[in-house]
C-alpha positions as CSV (number, residue, x, y, z in Angstrom):
1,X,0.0,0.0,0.0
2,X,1.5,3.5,-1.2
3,X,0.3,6.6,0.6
4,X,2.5,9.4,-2.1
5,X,0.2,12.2,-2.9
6,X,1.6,12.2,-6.1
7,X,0.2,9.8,-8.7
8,X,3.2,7.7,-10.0
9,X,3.2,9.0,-13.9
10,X,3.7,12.6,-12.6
11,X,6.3,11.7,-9.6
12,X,8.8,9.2,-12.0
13,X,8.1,11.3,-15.1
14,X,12.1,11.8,-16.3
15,X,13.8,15.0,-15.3
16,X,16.7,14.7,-17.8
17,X,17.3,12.3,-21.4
18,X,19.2,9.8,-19.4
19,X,15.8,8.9,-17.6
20,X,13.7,8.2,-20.7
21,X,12.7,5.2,-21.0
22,X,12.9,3.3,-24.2
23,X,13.7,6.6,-26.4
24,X,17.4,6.6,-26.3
25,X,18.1,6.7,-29.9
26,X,16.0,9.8,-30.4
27,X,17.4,11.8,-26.8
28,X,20.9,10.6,-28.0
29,X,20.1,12.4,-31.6
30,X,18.8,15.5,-29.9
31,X,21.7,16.1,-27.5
32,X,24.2,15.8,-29.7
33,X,22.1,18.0,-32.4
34,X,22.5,20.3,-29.3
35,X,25.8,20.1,-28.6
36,X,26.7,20.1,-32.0
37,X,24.7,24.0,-32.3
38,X,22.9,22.3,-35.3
39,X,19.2,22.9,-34.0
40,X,16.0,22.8,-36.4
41,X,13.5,25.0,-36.4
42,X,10.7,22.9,-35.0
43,X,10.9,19.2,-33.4
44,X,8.2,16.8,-34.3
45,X,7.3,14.3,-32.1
46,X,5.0,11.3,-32.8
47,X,3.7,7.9,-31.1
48,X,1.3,6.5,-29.0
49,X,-0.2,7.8,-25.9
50,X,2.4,7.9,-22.8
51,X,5.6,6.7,-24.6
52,X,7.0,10.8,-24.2
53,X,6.4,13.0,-26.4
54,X,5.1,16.1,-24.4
55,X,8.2,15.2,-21.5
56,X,10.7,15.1,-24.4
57,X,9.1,18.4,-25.5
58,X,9.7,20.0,-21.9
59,X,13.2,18.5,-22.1
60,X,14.5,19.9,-25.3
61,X,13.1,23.5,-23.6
62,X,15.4,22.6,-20.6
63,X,18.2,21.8,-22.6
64,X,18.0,25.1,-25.0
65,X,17.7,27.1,-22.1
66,X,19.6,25.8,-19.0
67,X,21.6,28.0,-17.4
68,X,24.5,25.3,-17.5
69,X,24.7,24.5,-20.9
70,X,23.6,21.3,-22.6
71,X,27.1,19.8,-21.4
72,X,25.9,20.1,-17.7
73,X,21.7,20.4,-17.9
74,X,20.4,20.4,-14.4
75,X,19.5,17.3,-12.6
76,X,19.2,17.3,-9.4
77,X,19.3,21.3,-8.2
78,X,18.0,23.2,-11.0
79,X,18.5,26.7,-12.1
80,X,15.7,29.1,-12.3
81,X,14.9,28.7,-16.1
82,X,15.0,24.5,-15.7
83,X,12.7,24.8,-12.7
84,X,10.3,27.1,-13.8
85,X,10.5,25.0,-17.2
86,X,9.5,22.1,-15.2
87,X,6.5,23.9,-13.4
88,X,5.2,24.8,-16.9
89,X,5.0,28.7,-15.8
90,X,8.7,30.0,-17.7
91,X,7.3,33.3,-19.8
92,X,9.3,32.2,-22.4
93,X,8.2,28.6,-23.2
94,X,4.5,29.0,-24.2
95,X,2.9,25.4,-24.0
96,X,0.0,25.6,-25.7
97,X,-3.1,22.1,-25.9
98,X,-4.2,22.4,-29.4
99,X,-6.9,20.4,-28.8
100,X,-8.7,23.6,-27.1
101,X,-7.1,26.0,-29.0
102,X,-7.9,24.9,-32.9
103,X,-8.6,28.0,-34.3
104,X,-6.6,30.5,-36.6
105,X,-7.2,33.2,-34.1
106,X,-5.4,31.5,-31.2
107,X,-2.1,30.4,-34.5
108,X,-1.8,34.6,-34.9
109,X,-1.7,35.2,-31.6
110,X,1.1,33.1,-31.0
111,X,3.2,34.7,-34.1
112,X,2.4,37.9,-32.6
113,X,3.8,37.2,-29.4
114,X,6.9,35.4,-31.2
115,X,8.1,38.5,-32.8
116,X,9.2,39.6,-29.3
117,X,12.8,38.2,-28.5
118,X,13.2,36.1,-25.4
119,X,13.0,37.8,-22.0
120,X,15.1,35.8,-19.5
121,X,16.3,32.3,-21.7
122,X,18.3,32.0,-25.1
123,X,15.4,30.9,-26.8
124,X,12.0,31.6,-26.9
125,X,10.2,28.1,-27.3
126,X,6.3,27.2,-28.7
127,X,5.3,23.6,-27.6
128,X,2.1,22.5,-29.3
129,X,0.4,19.6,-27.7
130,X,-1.7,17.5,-30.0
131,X,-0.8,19.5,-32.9
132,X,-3.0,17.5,-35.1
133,X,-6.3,19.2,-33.9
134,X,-5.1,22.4,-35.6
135,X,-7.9,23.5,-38.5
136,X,-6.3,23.6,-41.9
137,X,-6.6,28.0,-41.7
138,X,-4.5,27.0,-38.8
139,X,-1.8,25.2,-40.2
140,X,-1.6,27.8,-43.2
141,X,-1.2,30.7,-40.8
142,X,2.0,28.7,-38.8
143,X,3.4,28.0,-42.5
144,X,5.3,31.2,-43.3
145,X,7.0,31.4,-39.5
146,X,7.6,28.2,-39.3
147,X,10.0,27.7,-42.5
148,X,11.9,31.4,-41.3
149,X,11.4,31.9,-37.9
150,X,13.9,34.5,-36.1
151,X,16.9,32.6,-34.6
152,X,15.6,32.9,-31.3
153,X,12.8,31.1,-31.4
154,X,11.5,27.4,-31.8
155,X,8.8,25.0,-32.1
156,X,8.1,21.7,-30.6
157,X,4.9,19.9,-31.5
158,X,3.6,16.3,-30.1
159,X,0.8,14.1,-31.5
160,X,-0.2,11.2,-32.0
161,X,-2.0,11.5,-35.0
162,X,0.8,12.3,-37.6
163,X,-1.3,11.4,-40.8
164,X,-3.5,14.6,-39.9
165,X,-0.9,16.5,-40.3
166,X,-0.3,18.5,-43.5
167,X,3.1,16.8,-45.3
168,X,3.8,21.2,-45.8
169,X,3.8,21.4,-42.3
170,X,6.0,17.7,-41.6
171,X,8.7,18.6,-43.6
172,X,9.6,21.4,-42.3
173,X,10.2,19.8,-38.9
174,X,12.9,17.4,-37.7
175,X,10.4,14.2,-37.2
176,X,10.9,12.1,-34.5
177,X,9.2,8.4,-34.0
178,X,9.1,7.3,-30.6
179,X,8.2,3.4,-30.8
180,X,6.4,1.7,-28.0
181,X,8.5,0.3,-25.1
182,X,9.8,-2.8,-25.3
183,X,7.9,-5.8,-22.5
184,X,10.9,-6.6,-20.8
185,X,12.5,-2.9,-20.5
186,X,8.9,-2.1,-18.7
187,X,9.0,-4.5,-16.8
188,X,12.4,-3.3,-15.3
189,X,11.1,0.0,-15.1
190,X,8.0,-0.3,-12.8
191,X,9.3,-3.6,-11.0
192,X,11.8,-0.4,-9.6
193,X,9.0,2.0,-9.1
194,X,6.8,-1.2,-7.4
195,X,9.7,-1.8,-4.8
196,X,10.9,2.1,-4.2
197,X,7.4,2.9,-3.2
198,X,7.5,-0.5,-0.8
199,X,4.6,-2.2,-2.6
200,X,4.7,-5.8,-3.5
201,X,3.7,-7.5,-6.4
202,X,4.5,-11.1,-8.2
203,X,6.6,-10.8,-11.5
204,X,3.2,-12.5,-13.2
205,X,1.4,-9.2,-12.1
206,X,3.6,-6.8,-13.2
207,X,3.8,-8.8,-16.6
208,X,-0.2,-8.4,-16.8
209,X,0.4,-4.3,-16.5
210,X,2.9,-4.6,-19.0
211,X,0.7,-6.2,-20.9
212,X,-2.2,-4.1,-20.4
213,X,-0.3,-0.9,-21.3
214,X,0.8,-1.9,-24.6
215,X,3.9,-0.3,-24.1
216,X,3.1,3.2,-23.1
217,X,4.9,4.1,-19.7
218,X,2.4,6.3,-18.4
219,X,-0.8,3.2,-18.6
220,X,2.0,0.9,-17.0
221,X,2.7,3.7,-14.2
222,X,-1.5,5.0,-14.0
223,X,-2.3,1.0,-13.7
224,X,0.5,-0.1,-11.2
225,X,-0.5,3.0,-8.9
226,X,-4.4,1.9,-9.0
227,X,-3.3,-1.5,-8.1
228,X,-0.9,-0.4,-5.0
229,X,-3.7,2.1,-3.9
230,X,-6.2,-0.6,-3.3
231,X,-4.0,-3.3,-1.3
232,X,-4.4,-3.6,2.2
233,X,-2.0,-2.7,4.5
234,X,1.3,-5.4,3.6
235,X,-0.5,-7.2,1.1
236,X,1.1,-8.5,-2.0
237,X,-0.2,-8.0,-5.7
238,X,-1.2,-11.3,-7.0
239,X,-2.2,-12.5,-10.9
240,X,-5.6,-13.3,-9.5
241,X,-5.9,-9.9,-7.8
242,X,-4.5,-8.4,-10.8
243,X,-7.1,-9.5,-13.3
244,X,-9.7,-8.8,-11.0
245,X,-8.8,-5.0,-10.6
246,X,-8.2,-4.7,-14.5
247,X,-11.4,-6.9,-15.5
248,X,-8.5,-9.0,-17.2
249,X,-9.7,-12.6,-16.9
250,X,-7.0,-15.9,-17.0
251,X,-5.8,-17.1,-20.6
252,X,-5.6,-20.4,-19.0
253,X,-9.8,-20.6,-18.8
254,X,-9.7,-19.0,-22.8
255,X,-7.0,-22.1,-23.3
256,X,-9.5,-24.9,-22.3
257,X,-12.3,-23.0,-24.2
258,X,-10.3,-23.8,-27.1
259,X,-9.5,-27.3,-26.1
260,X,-13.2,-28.2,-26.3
261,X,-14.0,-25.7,-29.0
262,X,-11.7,-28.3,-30.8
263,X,-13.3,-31.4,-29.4
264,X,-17.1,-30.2,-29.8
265,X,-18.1,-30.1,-26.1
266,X,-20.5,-27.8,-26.7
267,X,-21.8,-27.7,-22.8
268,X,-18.5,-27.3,-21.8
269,X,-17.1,-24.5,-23.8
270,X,-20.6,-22.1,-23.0
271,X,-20.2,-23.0,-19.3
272,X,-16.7,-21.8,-19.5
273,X,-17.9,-18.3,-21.7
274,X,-20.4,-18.6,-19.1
275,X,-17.5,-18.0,-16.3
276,X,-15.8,-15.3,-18.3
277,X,-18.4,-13.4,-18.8
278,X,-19.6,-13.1,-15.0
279,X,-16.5,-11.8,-14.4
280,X,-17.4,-9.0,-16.5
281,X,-15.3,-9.1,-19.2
282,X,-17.1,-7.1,-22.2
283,X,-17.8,-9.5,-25.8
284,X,-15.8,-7.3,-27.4
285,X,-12.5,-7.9,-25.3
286,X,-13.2,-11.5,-25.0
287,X,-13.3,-11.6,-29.0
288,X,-10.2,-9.6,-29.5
289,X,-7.9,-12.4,-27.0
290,X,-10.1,-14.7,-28.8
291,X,-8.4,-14.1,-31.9
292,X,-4.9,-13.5,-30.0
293,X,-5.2,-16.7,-28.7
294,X,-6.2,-17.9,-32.2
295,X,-3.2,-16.0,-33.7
296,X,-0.8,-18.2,-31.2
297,X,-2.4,-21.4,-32.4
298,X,-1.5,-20.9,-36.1
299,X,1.8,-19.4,-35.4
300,X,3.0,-21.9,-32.2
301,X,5.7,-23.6,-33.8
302,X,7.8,-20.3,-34.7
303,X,7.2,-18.9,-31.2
304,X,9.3,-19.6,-28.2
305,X,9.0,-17.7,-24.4
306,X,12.4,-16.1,-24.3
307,X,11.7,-13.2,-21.5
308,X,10.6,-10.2,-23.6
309,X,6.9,-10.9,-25.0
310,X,4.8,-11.4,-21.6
311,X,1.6,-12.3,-23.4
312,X,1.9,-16.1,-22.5
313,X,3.7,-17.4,-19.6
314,X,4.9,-21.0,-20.0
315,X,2.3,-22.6,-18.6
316,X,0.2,-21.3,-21.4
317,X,2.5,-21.8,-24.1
318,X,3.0,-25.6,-23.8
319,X,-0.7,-25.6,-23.3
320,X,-1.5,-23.9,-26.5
321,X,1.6,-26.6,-28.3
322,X,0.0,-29.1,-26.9
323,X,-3.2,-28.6,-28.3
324,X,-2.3,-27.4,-31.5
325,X,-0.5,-30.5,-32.7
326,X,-4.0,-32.0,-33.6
327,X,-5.1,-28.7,-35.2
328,X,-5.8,-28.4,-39.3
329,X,-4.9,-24.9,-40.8
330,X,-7.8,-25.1,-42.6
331,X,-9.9,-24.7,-39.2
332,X,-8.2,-22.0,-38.1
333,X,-8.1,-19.7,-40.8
334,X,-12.2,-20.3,-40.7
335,X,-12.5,-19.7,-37.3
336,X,-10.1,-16.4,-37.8
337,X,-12.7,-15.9,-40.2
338,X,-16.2,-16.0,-38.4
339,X,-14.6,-14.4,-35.3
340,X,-13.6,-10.9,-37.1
341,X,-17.3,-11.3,-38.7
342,X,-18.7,-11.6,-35.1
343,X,-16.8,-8.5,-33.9
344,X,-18.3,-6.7,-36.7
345,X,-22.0,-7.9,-35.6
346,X,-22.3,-7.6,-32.3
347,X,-22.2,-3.9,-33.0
348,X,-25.7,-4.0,-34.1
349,X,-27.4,-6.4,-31.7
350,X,-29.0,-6.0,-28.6
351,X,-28.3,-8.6,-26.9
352,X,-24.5,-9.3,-27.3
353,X,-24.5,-12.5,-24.6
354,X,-26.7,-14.5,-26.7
355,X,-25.1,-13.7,-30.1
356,X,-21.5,-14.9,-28.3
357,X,-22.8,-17.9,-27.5
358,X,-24.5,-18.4,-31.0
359,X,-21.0,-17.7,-32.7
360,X,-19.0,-20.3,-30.1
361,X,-21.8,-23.1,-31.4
362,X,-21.5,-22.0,-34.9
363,X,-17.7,-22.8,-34.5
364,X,-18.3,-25.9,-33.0
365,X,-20.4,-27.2,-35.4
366,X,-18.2,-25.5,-38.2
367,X,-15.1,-27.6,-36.8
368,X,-17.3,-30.6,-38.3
369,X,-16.6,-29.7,-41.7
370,X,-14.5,-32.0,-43.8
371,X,-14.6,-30.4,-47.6
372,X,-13.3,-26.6,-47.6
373,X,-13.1,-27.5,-51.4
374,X,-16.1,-24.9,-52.4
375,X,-13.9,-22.1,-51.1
376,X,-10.8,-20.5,-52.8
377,X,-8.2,-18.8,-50.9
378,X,-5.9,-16.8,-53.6
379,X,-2.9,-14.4,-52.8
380,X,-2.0,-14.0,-56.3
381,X,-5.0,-13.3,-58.6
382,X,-7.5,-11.9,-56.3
383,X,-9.7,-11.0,-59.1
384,X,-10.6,-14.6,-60.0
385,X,-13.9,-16.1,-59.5
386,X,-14.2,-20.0,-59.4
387,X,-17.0,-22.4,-58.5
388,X,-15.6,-25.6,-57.5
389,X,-17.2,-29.0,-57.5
390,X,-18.8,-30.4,-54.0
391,X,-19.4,-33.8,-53.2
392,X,-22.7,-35.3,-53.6
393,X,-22.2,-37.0,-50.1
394,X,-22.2,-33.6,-48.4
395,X,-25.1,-34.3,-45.8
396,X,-27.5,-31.3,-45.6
397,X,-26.5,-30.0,-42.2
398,X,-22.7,-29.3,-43.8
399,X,-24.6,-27.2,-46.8
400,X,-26.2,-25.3,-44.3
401,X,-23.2,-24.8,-42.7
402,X,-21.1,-23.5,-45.8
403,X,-24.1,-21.4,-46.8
404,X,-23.6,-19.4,-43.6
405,X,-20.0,-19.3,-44.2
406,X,-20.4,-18.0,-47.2
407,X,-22.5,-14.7,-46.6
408,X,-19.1,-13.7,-44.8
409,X,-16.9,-11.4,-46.3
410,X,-13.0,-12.2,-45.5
411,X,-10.8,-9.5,-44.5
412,X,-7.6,-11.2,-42.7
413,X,-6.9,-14.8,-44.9
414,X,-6.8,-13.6,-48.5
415,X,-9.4,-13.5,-50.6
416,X,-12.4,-15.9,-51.0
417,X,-13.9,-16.7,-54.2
418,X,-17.6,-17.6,-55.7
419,X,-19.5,-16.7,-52.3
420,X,-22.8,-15.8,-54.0
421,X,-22.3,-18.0,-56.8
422,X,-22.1,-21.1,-54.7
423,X,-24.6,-20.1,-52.6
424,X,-27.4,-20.1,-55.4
425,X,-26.4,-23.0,-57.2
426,X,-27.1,-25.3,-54.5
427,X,-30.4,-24.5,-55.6
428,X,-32.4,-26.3,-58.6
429,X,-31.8,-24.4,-61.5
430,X,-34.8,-23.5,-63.6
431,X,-34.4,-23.8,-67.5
432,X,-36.5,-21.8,-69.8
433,X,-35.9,-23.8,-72.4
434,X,-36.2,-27.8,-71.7
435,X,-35.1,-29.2,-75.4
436,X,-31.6,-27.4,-75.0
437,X,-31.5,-29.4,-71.6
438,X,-27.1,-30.5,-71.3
439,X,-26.1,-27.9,-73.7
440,X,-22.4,-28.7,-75.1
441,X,-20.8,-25.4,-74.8
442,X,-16.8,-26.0,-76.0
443,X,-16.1,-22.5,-77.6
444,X,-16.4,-19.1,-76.9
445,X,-18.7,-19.1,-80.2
446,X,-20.5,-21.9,-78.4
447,X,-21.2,-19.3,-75.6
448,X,-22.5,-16.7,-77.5
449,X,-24.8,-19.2,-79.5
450,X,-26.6,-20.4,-76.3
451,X,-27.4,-17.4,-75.3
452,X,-29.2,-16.5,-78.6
453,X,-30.7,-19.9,-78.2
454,X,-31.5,-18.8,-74.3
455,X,-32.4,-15.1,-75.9
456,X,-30.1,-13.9,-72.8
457,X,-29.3,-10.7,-74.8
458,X,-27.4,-8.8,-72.3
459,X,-25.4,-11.4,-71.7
460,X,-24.8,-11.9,-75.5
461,X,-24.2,-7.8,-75.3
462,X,-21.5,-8.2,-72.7
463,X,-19.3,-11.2,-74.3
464,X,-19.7,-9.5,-77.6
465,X,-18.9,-5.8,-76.3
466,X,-16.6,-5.5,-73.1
467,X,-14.9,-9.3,-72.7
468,X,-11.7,-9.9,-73.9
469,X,-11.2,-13.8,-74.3
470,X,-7.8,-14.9,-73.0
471,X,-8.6,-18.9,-72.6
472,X,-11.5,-21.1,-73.3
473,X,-10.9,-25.1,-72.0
474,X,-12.3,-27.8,-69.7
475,X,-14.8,-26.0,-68.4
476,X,-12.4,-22.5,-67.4
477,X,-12.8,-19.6,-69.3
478,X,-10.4,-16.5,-68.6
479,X,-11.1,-13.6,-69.2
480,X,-10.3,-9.8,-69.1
481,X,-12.5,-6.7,-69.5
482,X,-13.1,-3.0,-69.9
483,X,-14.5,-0.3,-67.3
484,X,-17.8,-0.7,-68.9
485,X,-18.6,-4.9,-68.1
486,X,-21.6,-5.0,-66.0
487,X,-20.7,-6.0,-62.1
488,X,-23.3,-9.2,-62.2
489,X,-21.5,-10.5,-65.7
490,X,-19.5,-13.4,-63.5
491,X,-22.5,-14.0,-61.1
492,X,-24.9,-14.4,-64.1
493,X,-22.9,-15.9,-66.8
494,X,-21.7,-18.7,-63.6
495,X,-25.1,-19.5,-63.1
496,X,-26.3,-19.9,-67.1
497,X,-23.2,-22.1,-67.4
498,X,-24.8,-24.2,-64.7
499,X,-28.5,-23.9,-65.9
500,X,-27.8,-25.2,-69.5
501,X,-24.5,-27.8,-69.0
502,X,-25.3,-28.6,-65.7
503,X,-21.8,-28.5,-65.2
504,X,-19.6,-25.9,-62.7
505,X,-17.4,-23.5,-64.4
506,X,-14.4,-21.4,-63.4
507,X,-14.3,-18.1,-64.3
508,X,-11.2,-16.3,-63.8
509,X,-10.2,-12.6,-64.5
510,X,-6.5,-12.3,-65.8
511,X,-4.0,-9.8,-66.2
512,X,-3.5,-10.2,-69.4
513,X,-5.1,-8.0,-72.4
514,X,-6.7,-11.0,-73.6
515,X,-8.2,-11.0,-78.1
516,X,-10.1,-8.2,-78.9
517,X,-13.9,-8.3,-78.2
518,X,-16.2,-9.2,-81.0
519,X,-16.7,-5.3,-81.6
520,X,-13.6,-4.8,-81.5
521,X,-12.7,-7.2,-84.2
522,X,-15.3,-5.4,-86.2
523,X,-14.0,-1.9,-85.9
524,X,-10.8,-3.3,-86.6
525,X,-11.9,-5.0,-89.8
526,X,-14.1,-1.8,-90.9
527,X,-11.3,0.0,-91.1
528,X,-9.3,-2.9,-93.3
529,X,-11.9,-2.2,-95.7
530,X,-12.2,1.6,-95.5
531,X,-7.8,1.8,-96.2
532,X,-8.3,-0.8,-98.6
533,X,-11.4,1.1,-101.0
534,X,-9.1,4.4,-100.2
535,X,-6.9,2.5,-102.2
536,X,-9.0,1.5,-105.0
537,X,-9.1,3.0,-108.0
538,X,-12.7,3.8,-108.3
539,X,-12.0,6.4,-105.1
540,X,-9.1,7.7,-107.1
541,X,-11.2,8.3,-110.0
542,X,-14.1,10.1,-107.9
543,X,-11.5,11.6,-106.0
544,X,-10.3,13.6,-109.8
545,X,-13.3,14.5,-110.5
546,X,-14.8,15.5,-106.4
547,X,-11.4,16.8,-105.1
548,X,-12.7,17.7,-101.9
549,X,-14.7,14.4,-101.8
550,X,-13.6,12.1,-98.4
551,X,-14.6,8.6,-97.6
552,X,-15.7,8.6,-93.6
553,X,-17.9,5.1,-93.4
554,X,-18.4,2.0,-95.5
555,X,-20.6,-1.4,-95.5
556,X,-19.8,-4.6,-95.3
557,X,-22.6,-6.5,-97.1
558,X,-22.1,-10.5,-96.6
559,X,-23.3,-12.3,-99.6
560,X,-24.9,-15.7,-99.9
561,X,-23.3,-18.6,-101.8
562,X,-25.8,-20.1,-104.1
563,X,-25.6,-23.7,-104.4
């Protein structure tokens, strides 16, 4: 139990460079920037929340303006422009939240002050906190100074949102990226902080606030001082405790969810949800380690627990190995699958409980699966569209089952192919015409003639007009197309292939430029003929006696061979 006034981020927040943590790359850069009298006009400084940016702002002030020199910046007694620095109340380092102060009025004001010189310091410095919530007028206004400011003055801006910020405005600051801090160099950290402010607390809960905080020092600080502040007197700071203060529940329980996930025990694996989510933890959190956990079982084999990634303790990890041994790919990427759609729905229902526990039976019974053949998963040609053949033994519970699955749209394992196509062709096809019943349908010419026999003009239009053919065999056709092919072409043409060969087709859409389009071939031949009678002497002769005569157009009139 801690009794400081002081919340933890504000008394451990780092006084000099040497006390940052995880930043040293970018305070070694500044110092000897410094030292070297080679200072920009304006520091940017970008990350996540709590890794620094606004304390290495406050720093580079110090170190400017220290009475000592950058050689010797104060550390422990601190001269009167470091302290007041430090206080945040030095007239001549304006900090300034630009979250409150947006507007172009509040940019000219600060110009206007800047064109007085310093009063007690060598420079005169602006730090902008969350720079990005400056209006576009804004940024304009800051342009002009920014580039030329007078010598004595400088700029230091923090966000975290550096993509908001005009690229006019980035490059003419020195940009700094301060990365997250690495596991084990937190740990360190606030395993010091735990035992100089006489708390206790196991190395498993100091991993779960490492955890937590993502690497941002001031979550890991903020969490460890809530967690001291409600012990009792000499009490230590358990896992178990830990999770409970954090609504952080046991990967070990999510572990054995899986395990019977995997083994179908459906009452099992809701009575273990059941557990987790008495313990409050929200769906969306539970989903979210649900696909961590997921991520660990596709990737086991090319982990290992070597001390610096605290997400699994070894316990855990064997478990996961363990279990994961018996595992198909195939099943995992699915349930990857259905558990990013899930996040996506439980945004829109009422009742979120009851629509986890819908998804964890819908995995179970999608484990059951043994042909993934009617999907496609393909990296390289993500335009292709394929219907693939299904076994006739597929029992109806399975179809239902891949129906469902195929109403999702996949945004993490590639791409996935034919998901309305296959969808409605497990439904009887309908023929309009019965005596073309097992059309054969082996050219391209043979394509265009069943749908004059099926009068599917449009479709006729489309093959004719904006489809380039690049391959026609076994029951494949590739193709590629103009801007101007109708979005339903694939869908439609996939399904009249069906409905007059009952056969499946693949329909892919290539790269390559593919022969010109039945139109095109006609333009192409027009204009054979039209160079051709330009040639001819009967245009030469009209052309002597109608000099400013011009052929623009010409027929082609196909005559009949008389037998």
């Amino acid at each position: 139990m801690i009794t400081n006034k002081k919340v933890l981020a504000l008394k451990y927040r780092p006084q000099t460079f040497k006390d940052l943590i995880g930043q040293d790359v970018v305070a070694e850069t500044i110092t000897n920037s410094i030292k070297a009298k080679k200072v920009p006009n304006a520091y940017l400084f970008t990350g996540i929340r709590g890794v620094g940016k606004t304390t290495i702002a406050r720093l580079v002030a110090r170190a400017l303006n220290c009475l000592n020199g950058i050689e010797s910046v104060c550390k422990e007694s601190l001269c009167k422009n470091c302290e007041a620095i430090a206080n945040s109340n030095h007239i001549d380092v304006l900090e300034m939240d630009a979250a409150s102060k947006t507007g172009v009025d509040d940019v000219r004001d600060l110009i206007e002050f800047s064109r007085y010189g310093p009063t007690s310091a060598k420079y005169k410095i602006f730090i902008i906190d969350e720079v990005h919530m400056l209006s576009k007028q804004a940024f304009n206004a800051l342009l002009k100074t920014l580039e030329e400011p007078p010598e004595y003055l400088k700029f230091v801006f923090a966000t975290t949102e550096i993509k908001k910020i005009p690229i006019t405005v980035v490059s003419r600051c020195q940009r700094f990226d301060l990365p997250r801090v690495k596991s084990l160099e937190l740990f360190n950290f606030i395993k010091k902080i735990t035992e100089k402010e006489k708390g206790k607390a196991t190395d498993d809960a100091l991993k779960l606030i490492v955890k937590i905080s993502e690497g941002s020092v001031r979550d890991a600080l903020s969490l460890l001082d809530r967690a001291l502040i409600s012990l009792e007197k000499d009490a230590e700071l358990d896992l178990s405790t830990a999770q409970n203060f954090f609504g952080y529940f046991d990967k070990s329980s999510l572990i054995e969810l899986f395990r019977f996930l995997f083994e179908g025990e459906e009452k099992k694996v809701l009575q273990i949800y059941k557990s987790i989510y008495d313990q409050g933890i929200e769906p969306k959190i539970f989903l979210n380690d649900f696909l961590e956990i997921l991520y660990y079982f596709k990737n086991i084999s090319s982990l290992n627990i070597d001390g610096t990634n605290f997400t699994l303790n070894d316990e855990e990890f064997n478990k996961i190995k363990e279990i994961a041994n018996n595992i198909k790919n195939e099943t995992l990427l699915l349930f990857w699958q259905f558990t990013i759609k899930t996040l996506e729905e439980i945004e829109i229902v009422s009742n979120q409980h009851i629509a986890m526990e819908m998804f964890l039976i819908r995995l179970i019974h999608l484990k059951g699966i043994s042909n993934f053949s009617g999907i496609k998963l393909d990296n390289e040609n993500i335009n292709e569209t394929s219907i693939n053949h299904e076994s006739e033994n597929n029992n109806k519970s399975d179809k239902k089952i891949d129906e469902e699955l195929f109403d999702s749209k996949s945004k993490t394992i590639g791409q996935i192919k034919n998901i309305v196509q296959e969808k409605k062709l497990t439904e009887k096809p309908i023929l309009k015409n019965e005596q073309y019943t097992n059309l054969q349908i082996k050219t391209f010419d043979d394509l265009i003639n069943a749908c004059n026999i099926y009068k599917e003009i449009k479709l006729k239009y489309e093959l004719e007009t904006n489809v380039n053919l690049v391959s026609f065999e076994n029951q494949r056709i590739e193709i590629s197309f103009n801007e101007k092919l109708d979005k339903e072409f694939i869908k439609n043409l996939s399904l009249k292939l069906y409905e007059w060969t009952k056969n499946r087709w693949i329909i892919s859409l290539s790269k390559r430029a593919g022969k010109p389009s039945k139109k095109e071939k006609n333009i192409i031949l027009k204009k054979e003929f039209l160079d051709n009678a330009k040639k001819s002497e009967v245009y030469q002769k009209v052309l002597k006696i109608f000099p400013d005569a011009e052929l623009i157009d010409i027929d082609i009139i196909k005559e009949k061979n008389d037998d």
